[in-house]
N, CA, C and O atoms as CSV, one atom per row, in Angstrom:
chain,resi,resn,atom,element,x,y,z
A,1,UNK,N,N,84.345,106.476,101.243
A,1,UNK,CA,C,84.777,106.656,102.601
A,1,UNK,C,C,85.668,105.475,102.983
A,1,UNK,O,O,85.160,104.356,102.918
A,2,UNK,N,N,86.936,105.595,103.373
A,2,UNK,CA,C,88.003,104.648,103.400
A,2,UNK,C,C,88.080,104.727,104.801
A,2,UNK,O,O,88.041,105.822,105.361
A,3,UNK,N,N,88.246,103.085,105.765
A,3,UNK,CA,C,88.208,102.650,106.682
A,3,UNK,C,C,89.506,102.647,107.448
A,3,UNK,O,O,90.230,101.927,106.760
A,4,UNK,N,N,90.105,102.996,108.344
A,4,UNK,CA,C,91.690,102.198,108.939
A,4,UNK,C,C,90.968,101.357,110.202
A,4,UNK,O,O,90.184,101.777,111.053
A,5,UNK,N,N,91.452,100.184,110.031
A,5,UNK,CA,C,91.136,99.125,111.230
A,5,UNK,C,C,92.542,98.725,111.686
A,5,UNK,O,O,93.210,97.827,111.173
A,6,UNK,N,N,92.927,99.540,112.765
A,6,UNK,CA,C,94.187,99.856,113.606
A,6,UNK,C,C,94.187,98.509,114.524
A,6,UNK,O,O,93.222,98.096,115.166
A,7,UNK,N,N,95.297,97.996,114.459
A,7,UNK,CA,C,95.325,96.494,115.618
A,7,UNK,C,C,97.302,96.398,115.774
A,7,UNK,O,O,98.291,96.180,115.075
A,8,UNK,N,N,96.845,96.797,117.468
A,8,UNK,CA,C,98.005,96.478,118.464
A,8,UNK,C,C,98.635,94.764,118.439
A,8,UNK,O,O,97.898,93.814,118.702
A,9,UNK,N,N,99.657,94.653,118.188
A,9,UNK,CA,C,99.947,93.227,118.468
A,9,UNK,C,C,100.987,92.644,119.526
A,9,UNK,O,O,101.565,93.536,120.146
A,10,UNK,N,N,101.283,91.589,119.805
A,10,UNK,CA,C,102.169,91.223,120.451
A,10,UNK,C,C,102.075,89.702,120.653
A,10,UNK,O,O,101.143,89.213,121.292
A,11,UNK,N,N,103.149,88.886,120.047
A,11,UNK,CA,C,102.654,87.399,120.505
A,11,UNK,C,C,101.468,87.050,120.782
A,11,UNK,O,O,100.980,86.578,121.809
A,12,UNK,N,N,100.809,87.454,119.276
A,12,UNK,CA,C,99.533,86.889,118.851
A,12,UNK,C,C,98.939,85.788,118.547
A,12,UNK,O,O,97.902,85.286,118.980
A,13,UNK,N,N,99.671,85.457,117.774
A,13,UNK,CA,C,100.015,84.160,116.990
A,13,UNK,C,C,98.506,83.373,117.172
A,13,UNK,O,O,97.702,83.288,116.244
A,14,UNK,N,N,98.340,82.976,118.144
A,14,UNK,CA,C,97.352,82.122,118.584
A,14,UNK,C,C,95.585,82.409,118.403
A,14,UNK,O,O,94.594,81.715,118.172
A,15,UNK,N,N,95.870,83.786,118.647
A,15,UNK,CA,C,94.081,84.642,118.191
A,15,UNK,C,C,94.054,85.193,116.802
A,15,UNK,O,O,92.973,85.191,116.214
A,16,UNK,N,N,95.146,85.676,116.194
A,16,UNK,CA,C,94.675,86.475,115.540
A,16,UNK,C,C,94.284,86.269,114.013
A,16,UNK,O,O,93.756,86.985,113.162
A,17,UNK,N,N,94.772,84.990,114.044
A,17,UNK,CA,C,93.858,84.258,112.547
A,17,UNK,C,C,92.404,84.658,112.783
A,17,UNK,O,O,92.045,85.583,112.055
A,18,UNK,N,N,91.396,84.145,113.700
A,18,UNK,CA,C,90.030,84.682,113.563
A,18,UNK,C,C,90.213,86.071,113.871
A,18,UNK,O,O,89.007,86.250,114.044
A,19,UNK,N,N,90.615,87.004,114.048
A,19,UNK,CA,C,90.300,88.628,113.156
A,19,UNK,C,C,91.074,88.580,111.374
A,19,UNK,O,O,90.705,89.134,110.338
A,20,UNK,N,N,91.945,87.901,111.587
A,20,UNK,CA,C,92.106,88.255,110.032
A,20,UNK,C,C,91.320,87.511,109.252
A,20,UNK,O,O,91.492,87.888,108.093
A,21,UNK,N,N,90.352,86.428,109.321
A,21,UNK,CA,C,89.180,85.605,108.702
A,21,UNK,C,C,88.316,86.616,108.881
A,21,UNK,O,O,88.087,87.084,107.766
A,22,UNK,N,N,87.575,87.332,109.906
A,22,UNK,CA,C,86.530,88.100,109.879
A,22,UNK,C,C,86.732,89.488,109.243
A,22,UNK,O,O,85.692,90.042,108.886
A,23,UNK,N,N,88.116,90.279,108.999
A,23,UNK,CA,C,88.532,91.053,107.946
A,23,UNK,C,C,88.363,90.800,106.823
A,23,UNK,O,O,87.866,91.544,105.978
A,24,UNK,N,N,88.920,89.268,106.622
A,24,UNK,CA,C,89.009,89.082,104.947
A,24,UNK,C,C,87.349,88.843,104.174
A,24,UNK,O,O,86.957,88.993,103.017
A,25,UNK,N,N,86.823,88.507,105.156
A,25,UNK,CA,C,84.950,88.595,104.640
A,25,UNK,C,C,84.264,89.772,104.922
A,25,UNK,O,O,83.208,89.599,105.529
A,26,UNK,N,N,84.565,90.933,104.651
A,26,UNK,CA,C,84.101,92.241,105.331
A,26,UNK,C,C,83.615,92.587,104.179
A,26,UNK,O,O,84.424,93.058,103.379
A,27,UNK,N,N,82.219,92.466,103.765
A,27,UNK,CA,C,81.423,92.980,102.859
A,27,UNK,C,C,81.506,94.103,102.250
A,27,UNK,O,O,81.075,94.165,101.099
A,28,UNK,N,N,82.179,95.460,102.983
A,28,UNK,CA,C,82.643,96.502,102.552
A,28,UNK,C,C,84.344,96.420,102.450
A,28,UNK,O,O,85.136,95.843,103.196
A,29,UNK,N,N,84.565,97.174,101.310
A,29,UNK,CA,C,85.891,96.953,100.626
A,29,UNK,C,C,86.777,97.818,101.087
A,29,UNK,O,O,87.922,97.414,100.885
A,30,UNK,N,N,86.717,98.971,101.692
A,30,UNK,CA,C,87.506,100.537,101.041
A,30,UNK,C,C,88.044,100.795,102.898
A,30,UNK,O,O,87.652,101.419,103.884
A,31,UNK,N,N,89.098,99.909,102.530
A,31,UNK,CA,C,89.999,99.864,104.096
A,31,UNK,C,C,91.131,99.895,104.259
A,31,UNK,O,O,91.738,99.774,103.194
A,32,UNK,N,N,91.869,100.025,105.272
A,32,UNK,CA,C,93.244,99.141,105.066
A,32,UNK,C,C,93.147,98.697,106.888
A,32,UNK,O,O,92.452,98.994,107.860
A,33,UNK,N,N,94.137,97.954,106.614
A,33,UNK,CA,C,94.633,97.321,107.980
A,33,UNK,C,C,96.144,97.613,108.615
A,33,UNK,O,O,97.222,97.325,108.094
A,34,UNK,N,N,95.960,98.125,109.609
A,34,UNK,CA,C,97.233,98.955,109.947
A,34,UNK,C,C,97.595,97.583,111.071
A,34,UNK,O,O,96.712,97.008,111.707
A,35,UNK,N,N,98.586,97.345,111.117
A,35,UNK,CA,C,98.861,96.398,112.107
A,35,UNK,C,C,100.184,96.805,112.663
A,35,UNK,O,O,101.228,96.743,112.014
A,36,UNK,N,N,100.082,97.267,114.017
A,36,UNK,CA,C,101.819,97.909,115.218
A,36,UNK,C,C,102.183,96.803,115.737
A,36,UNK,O,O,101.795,96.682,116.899
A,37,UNK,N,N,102.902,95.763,115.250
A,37,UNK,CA,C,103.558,94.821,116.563
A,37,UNK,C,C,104.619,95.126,117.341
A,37,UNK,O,O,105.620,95.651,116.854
A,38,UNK,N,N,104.469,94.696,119.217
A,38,UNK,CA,C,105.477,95.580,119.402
A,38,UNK,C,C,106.777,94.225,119.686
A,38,UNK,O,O,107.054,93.816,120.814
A,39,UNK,N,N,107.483,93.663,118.295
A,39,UNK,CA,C,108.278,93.511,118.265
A,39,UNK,C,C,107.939,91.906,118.654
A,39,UNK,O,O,108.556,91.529,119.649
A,40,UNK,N,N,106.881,90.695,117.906
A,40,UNK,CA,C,106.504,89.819,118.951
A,40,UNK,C,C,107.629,88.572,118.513
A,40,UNK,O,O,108.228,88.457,117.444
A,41,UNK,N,N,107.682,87.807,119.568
A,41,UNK,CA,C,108.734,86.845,119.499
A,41,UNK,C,C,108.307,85.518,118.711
A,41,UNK,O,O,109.137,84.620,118.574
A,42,UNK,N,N,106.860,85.381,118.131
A,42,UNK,CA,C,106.422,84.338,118.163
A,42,UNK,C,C,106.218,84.762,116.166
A,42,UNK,O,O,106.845,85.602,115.520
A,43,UNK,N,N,105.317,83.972,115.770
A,43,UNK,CA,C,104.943,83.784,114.104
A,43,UNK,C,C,104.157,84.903,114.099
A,43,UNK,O,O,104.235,85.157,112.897
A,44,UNK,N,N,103.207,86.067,114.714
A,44,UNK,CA,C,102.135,86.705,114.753
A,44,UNK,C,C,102.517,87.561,113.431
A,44,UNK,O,O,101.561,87.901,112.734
A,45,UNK,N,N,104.090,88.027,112.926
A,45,UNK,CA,C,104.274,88.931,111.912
A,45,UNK,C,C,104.447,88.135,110.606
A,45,UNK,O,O,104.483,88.788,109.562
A,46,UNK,N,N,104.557,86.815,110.552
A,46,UNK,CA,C,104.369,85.723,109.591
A,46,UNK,C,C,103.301,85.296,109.550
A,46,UNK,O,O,103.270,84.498,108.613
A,47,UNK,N,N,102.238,85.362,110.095
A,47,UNK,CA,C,100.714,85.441,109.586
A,47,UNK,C,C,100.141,86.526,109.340
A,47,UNK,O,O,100.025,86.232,108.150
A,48,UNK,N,N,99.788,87.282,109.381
A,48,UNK,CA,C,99.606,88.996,109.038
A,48,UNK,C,C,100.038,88.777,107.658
A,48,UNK,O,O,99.160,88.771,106.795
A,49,UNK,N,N,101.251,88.598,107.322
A,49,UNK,CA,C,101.759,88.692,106.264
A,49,UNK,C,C,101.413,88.135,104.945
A,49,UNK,O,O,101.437,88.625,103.816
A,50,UNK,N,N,100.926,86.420,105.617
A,50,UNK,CA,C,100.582,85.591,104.498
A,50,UNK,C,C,99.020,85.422,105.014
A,50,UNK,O,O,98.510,84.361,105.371
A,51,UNK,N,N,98.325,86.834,104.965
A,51,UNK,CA,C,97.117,86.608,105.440
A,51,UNK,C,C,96.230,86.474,103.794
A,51,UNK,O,O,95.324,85.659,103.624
A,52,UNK,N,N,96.549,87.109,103.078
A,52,UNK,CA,C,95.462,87.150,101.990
A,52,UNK,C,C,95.112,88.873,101.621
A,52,UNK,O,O,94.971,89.223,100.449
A,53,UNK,N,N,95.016,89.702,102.585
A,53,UNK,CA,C,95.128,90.868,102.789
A,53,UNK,C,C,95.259,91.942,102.010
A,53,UNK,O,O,95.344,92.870,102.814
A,54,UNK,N,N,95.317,92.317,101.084
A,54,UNK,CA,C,95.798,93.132,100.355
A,54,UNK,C,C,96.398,94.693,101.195
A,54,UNK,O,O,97.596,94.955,101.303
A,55,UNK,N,N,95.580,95.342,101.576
A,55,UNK,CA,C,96.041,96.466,101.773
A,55,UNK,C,C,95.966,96.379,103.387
A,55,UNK,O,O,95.114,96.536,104.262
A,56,UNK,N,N,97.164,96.084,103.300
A,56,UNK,CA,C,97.624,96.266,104.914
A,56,UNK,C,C,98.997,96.779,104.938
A,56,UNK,O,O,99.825,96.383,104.117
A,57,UNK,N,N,99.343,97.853,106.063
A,57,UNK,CA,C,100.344,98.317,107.089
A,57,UNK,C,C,101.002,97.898,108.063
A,57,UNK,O,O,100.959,98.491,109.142
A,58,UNK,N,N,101.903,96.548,107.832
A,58,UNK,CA,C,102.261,96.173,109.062
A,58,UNK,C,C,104.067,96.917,109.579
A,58,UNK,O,O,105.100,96.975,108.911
A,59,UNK,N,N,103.831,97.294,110.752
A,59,UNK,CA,C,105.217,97.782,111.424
A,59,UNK,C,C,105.472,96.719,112.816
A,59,UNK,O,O,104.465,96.476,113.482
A,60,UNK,N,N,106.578,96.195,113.183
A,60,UNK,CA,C,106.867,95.788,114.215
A,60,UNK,C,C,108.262,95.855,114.927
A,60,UNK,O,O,109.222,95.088,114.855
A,61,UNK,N,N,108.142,96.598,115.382
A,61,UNK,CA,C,109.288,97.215,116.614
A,61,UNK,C,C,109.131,97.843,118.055
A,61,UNK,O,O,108.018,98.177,118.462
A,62,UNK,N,N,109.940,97.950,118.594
A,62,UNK,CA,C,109.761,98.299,120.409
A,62,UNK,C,C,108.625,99.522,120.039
A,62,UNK,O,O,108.441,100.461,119.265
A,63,UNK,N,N,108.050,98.846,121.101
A,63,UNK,CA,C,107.208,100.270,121.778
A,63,UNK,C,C,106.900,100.809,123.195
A,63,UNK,O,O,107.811,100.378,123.901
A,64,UNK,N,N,106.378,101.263,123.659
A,64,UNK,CA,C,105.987,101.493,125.212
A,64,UNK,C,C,104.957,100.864,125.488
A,64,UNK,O,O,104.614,100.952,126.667
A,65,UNK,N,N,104.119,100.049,124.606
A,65,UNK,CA,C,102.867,99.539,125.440
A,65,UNK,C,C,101.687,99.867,124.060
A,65,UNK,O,O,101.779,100.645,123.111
A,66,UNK,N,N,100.748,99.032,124.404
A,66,UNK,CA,C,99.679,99.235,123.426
A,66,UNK,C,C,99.166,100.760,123.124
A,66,UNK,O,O,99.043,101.218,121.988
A,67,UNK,N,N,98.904,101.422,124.263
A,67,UNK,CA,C,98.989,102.910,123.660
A,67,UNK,C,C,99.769,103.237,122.699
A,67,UNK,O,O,99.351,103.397,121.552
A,68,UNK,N,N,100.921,103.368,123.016
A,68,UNK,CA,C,102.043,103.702,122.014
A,68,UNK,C,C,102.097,103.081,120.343
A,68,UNK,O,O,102.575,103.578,119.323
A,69,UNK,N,N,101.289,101.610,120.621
A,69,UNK,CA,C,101.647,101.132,119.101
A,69,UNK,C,C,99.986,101.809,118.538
A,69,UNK,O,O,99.760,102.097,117.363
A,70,UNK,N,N,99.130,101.934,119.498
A,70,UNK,CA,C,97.607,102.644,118.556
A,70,UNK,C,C,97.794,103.739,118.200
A,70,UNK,O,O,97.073,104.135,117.285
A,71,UNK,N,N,98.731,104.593,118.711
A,71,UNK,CA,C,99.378,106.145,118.588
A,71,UNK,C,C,99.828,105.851,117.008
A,71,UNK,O,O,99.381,106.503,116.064
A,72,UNK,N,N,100.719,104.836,116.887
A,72,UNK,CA,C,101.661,105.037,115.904
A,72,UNK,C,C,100.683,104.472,114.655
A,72,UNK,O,O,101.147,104.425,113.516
A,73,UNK,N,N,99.443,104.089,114.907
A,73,UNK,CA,C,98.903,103.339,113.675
A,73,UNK,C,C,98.199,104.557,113.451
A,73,UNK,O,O,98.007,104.803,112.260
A,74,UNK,N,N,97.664,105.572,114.455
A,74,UNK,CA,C,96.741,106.677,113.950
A,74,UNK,C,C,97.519,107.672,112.898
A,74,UNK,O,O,97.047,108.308,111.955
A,75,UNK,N,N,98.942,107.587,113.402
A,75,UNK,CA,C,100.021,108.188,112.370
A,75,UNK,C,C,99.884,107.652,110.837
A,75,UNK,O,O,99.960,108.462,109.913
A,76,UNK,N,N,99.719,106.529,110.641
A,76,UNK,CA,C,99.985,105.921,109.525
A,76,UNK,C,C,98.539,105.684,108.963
A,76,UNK,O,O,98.548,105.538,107.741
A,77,UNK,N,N,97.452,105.618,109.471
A,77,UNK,CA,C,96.442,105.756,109.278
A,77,UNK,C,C,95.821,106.988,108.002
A,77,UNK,O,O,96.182,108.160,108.101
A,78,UNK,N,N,94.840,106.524,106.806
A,78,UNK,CA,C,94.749,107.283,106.053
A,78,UNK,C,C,93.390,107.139,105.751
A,78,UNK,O,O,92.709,107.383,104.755
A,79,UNK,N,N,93.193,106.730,106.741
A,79,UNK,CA,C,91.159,106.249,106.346
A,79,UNK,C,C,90.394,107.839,107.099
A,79,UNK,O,O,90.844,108.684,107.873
A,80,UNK,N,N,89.174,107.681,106.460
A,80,UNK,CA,C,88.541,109.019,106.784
A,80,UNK,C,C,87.862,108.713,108.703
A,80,UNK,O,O,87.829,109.488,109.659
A,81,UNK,N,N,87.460,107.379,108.579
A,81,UNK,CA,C,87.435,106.965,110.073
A,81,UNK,C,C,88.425,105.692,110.558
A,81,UNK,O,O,88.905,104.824,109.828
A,82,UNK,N,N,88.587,105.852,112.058
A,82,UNK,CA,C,89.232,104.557,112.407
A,82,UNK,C,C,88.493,103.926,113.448
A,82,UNK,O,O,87.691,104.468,114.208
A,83,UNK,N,N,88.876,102.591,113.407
A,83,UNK,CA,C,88.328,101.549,113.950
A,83,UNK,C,C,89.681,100.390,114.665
A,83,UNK,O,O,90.520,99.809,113.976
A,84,UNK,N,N,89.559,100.307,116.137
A,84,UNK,CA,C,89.911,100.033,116.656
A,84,UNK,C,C,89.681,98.427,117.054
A,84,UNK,O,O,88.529,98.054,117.278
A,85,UNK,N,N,90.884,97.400,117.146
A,85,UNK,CA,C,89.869,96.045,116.977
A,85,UNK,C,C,91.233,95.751,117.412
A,85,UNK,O,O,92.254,96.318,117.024
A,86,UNK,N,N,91.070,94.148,118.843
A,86,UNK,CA,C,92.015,94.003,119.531
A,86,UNK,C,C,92.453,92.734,118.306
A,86,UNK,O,O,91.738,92.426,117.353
A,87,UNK,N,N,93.813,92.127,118.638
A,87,UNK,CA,C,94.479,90.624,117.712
A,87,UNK,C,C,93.524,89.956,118.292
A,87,UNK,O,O,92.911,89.341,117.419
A,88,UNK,N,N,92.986,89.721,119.573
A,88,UNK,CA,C,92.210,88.502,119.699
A,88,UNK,C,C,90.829,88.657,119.550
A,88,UNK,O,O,90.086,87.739,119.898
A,89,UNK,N,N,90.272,89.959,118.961
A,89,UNK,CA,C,89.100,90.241,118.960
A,89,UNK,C,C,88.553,89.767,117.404
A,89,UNK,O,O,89.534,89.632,116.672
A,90,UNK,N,N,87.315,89.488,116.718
A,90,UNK,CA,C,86.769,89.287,115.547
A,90,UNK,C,C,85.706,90.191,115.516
A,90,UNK,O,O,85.153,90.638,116.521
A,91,UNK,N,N,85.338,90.538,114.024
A,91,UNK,CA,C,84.395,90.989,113.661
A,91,UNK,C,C,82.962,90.785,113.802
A,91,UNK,O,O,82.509,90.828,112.658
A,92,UNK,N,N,81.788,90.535,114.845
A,92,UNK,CA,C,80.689,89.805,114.719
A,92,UNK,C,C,80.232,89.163,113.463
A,92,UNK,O,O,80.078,87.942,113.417
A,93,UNK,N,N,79.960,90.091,112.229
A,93,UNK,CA,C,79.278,89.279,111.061
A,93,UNK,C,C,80.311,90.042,110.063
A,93,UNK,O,O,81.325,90.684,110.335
A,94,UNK,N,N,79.725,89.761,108.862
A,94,UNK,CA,C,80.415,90.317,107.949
A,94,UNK,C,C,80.326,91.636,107.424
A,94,UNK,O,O,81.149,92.227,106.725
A,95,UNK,N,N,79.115,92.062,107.892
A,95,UNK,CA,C,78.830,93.545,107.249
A,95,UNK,C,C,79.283,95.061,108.546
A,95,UNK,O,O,78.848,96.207,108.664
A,96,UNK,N,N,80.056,94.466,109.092
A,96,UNK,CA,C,80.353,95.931,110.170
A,96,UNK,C,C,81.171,96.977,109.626
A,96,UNK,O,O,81.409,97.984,110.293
């Protein structure tokens, strides 16, 4: 059963190292990480990138608003469930 953990971005930069630390220790393997930035001005698509990550989806271009970029990750999304998780949000422990 393969996971998509869908995350809206935007001039992140600053939070979103602790979600990609609490991703990269996720006891279960069989995921990917879809990441929509909408276009951020800051490093947020240069960390994502050199996160460690393996199977991740990152897109970043205009959008209408965080709706619009969770829309576009459910598109690209190929996991049997999705999981929704903000840039500044983390994983509680490792096994979720």
């Amino acid at each position: 059963m393969k996971i998509s953990i869908i995350t809206a971005t935007f001039n992140s930069e600053k939070y979103i190292g602790n979600l990609i630390e609490s991703i990269r220790f996720q006891s279960y393997g069989d995921y990917e990480w879809i990441v929509v930035d909408g276009l951020s001005s800051d490093n947020t698509i240069n960390i994502v990138e050199k996160s460690g990550i393996n199977n991740i989806q990152c897109v970043s271009e205009e959008d209408s608003g965080v709706y619009s970029a969770l829309n576009k990750g459910i598109k690209m999304a190929k996991g049997d469930y999705l999981y929704f998780i903000g840039s500044d949000d983390k994983f509680v422990d490792n096994n979720v």
